[in-house]
N, C-alpha and C positions, 0 to 999 in steps of 0.2 A: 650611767649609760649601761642598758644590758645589752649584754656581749653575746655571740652565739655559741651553743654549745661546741664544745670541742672535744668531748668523752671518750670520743672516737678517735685517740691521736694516734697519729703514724711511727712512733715513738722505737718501741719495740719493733719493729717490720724495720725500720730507722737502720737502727741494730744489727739487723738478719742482715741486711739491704749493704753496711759496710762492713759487714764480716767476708759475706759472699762475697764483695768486688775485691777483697784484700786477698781474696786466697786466690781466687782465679788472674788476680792481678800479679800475686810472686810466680805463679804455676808459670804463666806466661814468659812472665821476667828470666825464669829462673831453668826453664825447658826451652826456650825460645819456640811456644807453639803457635804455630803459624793460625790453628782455628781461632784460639783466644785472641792474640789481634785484630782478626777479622772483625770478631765481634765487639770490642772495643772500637773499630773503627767505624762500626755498621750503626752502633750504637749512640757515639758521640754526638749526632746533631740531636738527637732525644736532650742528651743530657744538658747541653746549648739552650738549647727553648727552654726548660725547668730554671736555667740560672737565670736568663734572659725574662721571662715571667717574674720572678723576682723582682728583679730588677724594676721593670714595668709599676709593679703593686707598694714599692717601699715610701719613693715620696708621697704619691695619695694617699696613704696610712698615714704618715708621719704631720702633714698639714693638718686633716681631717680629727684625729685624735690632739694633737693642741688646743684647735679652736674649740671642741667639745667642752674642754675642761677650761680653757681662758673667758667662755661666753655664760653666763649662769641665766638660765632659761628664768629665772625670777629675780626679784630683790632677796638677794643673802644676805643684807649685811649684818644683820643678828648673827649669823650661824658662821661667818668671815672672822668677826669679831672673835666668838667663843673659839673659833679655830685657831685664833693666831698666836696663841702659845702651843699649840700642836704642831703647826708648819715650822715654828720656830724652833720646835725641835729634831722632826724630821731632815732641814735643810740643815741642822747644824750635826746630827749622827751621820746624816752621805755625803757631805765634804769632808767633815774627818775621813770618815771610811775609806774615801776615794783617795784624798791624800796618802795617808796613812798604808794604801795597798800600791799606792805607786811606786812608793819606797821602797817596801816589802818585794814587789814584784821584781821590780831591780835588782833588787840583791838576790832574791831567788835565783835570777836569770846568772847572773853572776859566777852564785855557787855550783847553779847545776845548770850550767850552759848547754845547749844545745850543742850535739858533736859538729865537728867542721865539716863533716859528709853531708850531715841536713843542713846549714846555711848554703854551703858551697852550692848543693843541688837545685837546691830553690833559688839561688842568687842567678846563679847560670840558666835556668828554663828561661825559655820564651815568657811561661808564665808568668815573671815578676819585672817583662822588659818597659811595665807603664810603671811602675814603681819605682825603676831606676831612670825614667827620663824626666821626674820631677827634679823640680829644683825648688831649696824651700828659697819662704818669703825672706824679707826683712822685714821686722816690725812696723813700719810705715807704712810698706806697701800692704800690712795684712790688714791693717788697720782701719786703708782705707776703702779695702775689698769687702769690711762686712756689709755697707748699705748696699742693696743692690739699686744697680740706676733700670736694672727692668727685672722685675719680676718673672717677669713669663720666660725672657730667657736665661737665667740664674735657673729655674726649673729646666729648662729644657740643658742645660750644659751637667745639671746633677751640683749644683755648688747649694751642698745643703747650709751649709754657717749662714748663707746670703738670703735663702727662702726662710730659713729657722728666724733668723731677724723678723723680715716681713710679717711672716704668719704669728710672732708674739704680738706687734706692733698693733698689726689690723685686731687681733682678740683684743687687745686690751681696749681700742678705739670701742672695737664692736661693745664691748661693756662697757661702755658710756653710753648706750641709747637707752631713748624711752625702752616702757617695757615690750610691749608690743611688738617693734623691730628686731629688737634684743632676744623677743623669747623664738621669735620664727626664725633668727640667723642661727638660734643654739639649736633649735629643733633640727634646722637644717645641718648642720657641722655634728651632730650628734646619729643623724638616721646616715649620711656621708661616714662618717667613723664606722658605723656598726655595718654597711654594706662592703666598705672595705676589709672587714674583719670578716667576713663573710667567704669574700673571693681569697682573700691570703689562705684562710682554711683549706679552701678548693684547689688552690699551689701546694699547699704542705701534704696535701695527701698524696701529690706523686714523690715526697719524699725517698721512700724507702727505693723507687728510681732511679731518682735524682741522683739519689747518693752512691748506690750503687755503680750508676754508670761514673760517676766522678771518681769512686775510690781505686776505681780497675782501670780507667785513663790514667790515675794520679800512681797506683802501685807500678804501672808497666813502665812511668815515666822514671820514678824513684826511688821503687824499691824499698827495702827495709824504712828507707827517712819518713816515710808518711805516719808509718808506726811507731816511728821512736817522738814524732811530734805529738800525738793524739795521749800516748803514755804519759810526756813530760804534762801534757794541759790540763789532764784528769787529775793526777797526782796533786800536783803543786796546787790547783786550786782549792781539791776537797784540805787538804791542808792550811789553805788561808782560810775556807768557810769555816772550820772546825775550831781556829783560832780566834774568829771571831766571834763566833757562839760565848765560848768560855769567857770572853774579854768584857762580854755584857755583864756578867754575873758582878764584879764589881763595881764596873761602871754603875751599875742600878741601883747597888746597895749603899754607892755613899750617896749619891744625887737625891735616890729617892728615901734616903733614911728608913732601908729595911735591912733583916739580916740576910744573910746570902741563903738561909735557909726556906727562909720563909720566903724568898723570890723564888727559889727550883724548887717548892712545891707547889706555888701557884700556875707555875708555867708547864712543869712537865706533861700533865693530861693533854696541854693543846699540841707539844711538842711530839707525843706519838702519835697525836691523829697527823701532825702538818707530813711526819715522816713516813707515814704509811698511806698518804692519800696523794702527796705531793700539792696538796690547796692551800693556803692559811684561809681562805674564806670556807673552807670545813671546818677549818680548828677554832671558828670565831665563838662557837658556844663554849668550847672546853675552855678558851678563852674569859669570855666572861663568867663563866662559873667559878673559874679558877680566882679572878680577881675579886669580887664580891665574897668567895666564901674564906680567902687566904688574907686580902688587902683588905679588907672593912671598907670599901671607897661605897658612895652610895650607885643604884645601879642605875641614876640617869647619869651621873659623872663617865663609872666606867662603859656604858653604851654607847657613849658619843664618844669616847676616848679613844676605843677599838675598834668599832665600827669604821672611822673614820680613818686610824692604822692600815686595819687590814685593807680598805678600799685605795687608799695611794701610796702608803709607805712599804718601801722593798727594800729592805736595805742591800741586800744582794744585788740589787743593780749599781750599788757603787764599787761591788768588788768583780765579778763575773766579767764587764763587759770591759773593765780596766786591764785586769789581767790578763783578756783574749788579746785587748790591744797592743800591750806591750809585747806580749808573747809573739802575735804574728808578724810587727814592726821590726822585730828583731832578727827573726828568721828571714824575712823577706828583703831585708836590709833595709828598712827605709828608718832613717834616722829620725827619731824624735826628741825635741827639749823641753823645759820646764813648761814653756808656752803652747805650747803643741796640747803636750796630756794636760795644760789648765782647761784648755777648752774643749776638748773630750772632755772631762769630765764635768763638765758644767754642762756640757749637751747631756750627759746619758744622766743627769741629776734629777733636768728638768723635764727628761720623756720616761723618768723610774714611775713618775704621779699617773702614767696612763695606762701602767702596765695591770694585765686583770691578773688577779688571784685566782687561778685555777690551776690544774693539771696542764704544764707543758705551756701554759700560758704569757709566761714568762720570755715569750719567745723572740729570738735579738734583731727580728724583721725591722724593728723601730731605727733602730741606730745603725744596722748594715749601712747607710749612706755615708756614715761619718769611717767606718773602714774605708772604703769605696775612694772617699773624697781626697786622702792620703797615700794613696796607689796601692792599698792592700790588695791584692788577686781576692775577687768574691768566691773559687775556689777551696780554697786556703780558710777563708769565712765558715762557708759552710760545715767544710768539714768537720770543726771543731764546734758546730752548734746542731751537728748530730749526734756528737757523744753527749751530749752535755744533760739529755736524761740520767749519769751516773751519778754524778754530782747533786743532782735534782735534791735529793731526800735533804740535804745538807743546805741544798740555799733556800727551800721551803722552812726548814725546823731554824735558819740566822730568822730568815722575815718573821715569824710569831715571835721568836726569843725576843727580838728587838720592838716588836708589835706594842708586845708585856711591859718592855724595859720601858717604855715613852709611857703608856698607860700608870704606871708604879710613880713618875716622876709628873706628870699632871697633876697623882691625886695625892701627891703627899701632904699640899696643905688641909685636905678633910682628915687625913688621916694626924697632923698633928693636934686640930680641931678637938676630935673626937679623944685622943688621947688625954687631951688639958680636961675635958669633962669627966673622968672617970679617973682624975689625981693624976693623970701620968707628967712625964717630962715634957713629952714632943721629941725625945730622944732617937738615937738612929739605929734602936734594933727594936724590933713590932714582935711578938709572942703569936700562935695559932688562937694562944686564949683569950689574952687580951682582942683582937681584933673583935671574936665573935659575941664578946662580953659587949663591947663597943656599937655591935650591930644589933 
């Protein structure tokens, strides 16, 4: 599915957008200036419509991109086939991932708790008072809340787990027809995806707005708490991303029988274009240049290897949209259990496959429902997926790392292939020389 350009992101303005509301937000707080509320207050239905438009554009995106990717406009089953030890490792590195950062996240939270000024503040607004009049389920009753008995209104109430069913159910059905039905519903679920990507671009460019007016509403309300929230969310994440990175390098080396050296220098080329461009669909030539001239793998193994990586595999989306979750559920009080983050996590698994590789593309429009669906304030949402260009460089350079890592572990049987013909062992550390002797 081609996506529409997005080059133009509101990123940096983003930026300007929640610096300015933060300062005129404490000025206010902090002078009691009667003009700055004004304009806070003159301002607020602006910034209403901005969330509210959101709001409007998430479930369309979220149907419209499933069925694209659930309906395949032809017969794959050749190319399903060759895939299915790649999904099978994709769905097997984002539930570790996701598991794995749930834990982590917890204990984060733990060590470096949020002060009791910023829970108390957020607990006490108006803003978190849909958050506190939930009551969770019991397992029975959740259970028997995922079929929805109507579609249309499970959509119109916003109960994404209950459309999210639907919309697999119908794609998979839909991929059961002839081809002709099949390729006009994919055609249609795919031109539907791409005009919604269209209009979401056309909301995110009053970003720097949006956020604006949200940060100078939210500083006048809270003061210092909104800063010490956005601090803790940049910090502790680029800290899990950076951990993950490194955690590949041996992951790679025993799985895919290489040495750890010969893995970061195949990878490193792709990993400063992913950090300086924030794409891995940039970094996909340094990419396979890197694998072909480092891994010896042949270059139709490694083209379908990565091509196909860099087009669904994120790994960042099992740690990014985990981490926000927990983070904001905890400030905001709303208690979550094992049950709760399994299926968060298994939602933001299966909408990671539709996310594009671009600049800023990555953007958490998809799964805002499933905040939403828990009483997370979309406020609160926001906010923290304004900063979340800091971090960018970091979860663009995990996706190639791990792009590489899957590619290294697809092609290890050519590579032990090739090793048994030129006397080797098939052993688990690969030389720069051998490989190229090899090729």
């Amino acid at each position: 599915m081609r996506l529409p350009s997005l080059a133009r992101n509101p990123a940096p303005l983003a930026l300007g957008g929640l610096a300015l509301g933060a300062l005129l937000g404490w000025a206010g707080r902090s002078f009691d200036a009667s003009a700055i509320q004004l304009l806070a207050t003159s301002l607020e239905p602006l910034g209403t419509i901005w969330l509210n438009a959101l709001r409007m554009a998430v479930l369309p995106l979220i149907i419209s991109r499933l069925l694209a990717i659930l309906i395949p406009e032809n017969d794959t089953s050749d190319v399903l086939r060759s895939g299915r030890r790649a999904a099978m490792l994709f769905f097997s590195y984002l539930a570790v991932t996701a598991i794995l950062t749930a834990i982590a996240s917890t204990q984060l939270l733990h060590w470096f708790a949020p002060s009791l000024d910023v829970v108390e503040s957020f607990k006490s607004a108006k803003l978190s008072q849909a958050a506190s009049a939930i009551e969770p389920l019991t397992f029975a009753d959740w259970a028997k809340s995922i079929v929805p008995q109507n579609p249309f209104d499970a959509a119109a109430k916003g109960n994404i787990m209950q459309i999210l069913v639907f919309t697999v159910a119908f794609g998979l059905a839909a991929g059961r027809l002839p081809q002709e039905p099949r390729a006009t519903l994919s055609r249609t679920a795919s031109a539907a995806a791409q005009a919604m990507m269209v209009l979401v671009a056309w909301i995110m460019k009053l970003t720097p707005v949006g956020v604006f007016v949200l940060m100078l509403n939210m500083m006048l309300k809270f003061g210092s708490s909104t800063l010490e929230l956005i601090v803790l969310y940049v910090t502790l994440l680029c800290a899990l991303l950076i951990v993950a990175i490194f955690m590949l390098y041996p992951i790679t080396a025993l799985l895919g029988r290489i040495s750890l050296r010969t893995f970061a220098r195949a990878v490193a080329p792709a990993q400063l274009v992913a950090a300086s461009t924030q794409s891995s669909i940039a970094a996909l030539p340094a990419l396979i240049k890197g694998a072909e001239d480092r891994l010896g793998a042949s270059r139709q193994t490694t083209d379908f290897a990565l091509t196909l990586a860099v087009s669904t595999f994120k790994m960042n989306q099992a740690i990014s949209p985990m981490f926000k979750f927990i983070l904001l559920t905890t400030v905001f009080g709303i208690p979550q259990g094992p049950r709760e983050l399994a299926v968060f996590g298994v939602a933001i698994i299966l909408l990671s496959f539709g996310v594009a590789g671009i600049p800023r593309g990555n953007g958490g429009s998809s799964s805002l429902p499933f905040y939403l669906a828990v009483g997370v304030p979309i406020e609160g949402f926001v906010l923290l997926e304004a900063v979340k260009s800091i971090p960018d460089v970091f979860m663009t350079t995990l996706n190639v790392t791990a792009d590489m890592s899957v590619a290294t572990i697809m092609t290890r049987s050519e590579r032990d292939e090739a090793a048994a013909m030129v006397g080797g062992t098939g052993g688990r550390t690969w030389s720069t020389d051998t490989v190229a002797e090899v090729r």
